[in-house]
N, C-alpha and C positions, 0 to 999 in steps of 0.2 A: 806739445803744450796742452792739448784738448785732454789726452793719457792724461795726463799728471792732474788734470784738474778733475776729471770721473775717478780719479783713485782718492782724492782727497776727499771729496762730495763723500763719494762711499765709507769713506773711513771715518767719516764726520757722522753718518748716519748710522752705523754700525757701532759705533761707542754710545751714541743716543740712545739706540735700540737698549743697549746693553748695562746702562745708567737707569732704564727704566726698570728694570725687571726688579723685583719682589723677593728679598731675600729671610732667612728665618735663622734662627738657634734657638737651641735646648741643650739639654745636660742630660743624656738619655740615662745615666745612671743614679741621678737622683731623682725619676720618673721611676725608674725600675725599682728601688727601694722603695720608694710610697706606695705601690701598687698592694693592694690586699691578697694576693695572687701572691707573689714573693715571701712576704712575709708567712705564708699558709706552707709554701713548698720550703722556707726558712724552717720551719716549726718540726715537717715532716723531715727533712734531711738530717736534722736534728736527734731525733727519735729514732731513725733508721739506725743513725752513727753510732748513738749512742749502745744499739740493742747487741750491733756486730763489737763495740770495745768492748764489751759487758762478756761476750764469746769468745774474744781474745784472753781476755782480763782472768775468765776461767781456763785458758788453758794451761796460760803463764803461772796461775797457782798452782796447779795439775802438775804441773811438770817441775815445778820447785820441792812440791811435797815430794816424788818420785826424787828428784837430783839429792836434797837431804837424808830421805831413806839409804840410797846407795852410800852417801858419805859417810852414815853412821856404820853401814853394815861393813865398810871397808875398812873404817877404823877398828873396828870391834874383832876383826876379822874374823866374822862369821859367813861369810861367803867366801869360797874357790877363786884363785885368781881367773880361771874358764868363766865363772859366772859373774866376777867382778866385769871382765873385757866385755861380756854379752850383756850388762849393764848396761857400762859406756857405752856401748851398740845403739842400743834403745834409747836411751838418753841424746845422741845424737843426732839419730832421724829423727827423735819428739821434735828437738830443737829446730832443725831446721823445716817440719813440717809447724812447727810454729812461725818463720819466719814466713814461708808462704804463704800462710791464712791471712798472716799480716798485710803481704804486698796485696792478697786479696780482698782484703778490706779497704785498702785504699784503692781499691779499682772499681771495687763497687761504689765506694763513697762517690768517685766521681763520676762515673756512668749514671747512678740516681740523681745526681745533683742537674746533670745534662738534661738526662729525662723529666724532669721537675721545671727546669728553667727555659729550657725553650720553646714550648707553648707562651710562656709569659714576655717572653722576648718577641718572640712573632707578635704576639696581640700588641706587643708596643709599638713592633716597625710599623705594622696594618695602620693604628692610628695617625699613628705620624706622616703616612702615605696617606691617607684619606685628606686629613689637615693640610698639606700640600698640595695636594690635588682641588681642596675645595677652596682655599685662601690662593690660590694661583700662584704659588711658589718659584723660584726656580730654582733654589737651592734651600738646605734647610744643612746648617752646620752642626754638629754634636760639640760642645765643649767638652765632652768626659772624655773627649778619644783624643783630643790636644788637636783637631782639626782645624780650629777654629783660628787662623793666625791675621788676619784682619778684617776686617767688615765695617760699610759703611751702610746708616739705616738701615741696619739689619732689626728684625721684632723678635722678642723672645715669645715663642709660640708654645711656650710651657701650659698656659691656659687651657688652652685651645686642644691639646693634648690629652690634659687631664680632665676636658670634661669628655673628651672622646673616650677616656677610660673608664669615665665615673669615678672620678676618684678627686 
């Protein structure tokens, strides 16, 4: 009987403890989009992309002129069918060294995007951790990440955040 009543006691104190504690949410992804930082590495990622399609974009004309030349010179039949096959040759490696510049562009595109974005993410957790840390938190929920599935008095510490960013 004395058990049952220290297990209760404690479990009465232990939900107390546990009703008091300080809880928080934000929307780490509309903090990310505000930040001047993002939109900066937005602008560059941008301009990078744009420079490598621009290098694409040339080769694919490069190689069209090239595939029409052949087509004309086949019809015309002024080319050897030896030199017609050694065409197709060449036209084939073009093409599929076209396709891998391609797969390589989107691997840079997202390797710079990484490189650009996670500085800017770090400075966001950093904040969000300090804001925590100095508002005595014990949880701090993200809404962007669907984590957020109930909470009672919980404070949107979006503020708090954004002046940690200056933003």
């Amino acid at each position: 009987m004395n058990k049952t009543i220290t297990f209760l006691l404690c479990m009465l104190l232990s939900i107390g403890a546990l009703s008091a504690q300080k809880y928080g949410h934000l929307n780490s992804l509309n903090l990310l989009e505000q930040m001047p930082a993002t939109k900066a590495a937005d602008a560059e990622l941008e301009k990078f992309s744009n420079d490598l399609l621009a290098q694409l974009e040339s080769k694919i004309q490069a190689f069209q002129t090239r595939y029409q030349d052949a087509v004309s010179k086949i019809q015309n039949g002024t080319i050897t069918p030896i030199e017609q096959q050694k065409m197709e040759q060449e036209l084939q490696q073009e093409q599929q060294a076209i396709e891998t510049f391609q797969k390589s562009v989107d691997l840079q595109v997202m390797s710079k995007r990484q490189e650009l974005i996670d500085p800017i993410t770090q400075k966001l957790q950093d904040a969000i951790q300090e804001v925590g840390k100095e508002g005595g938190y014990a949880m701090i929920f993200d809404e962007s990440t669907g984590a957020l599935l109930f909470t009672i008095e919980s404070q949107d510490i979006t503020a708090a955040v954004k002046a940690k960013l200056g933003i």
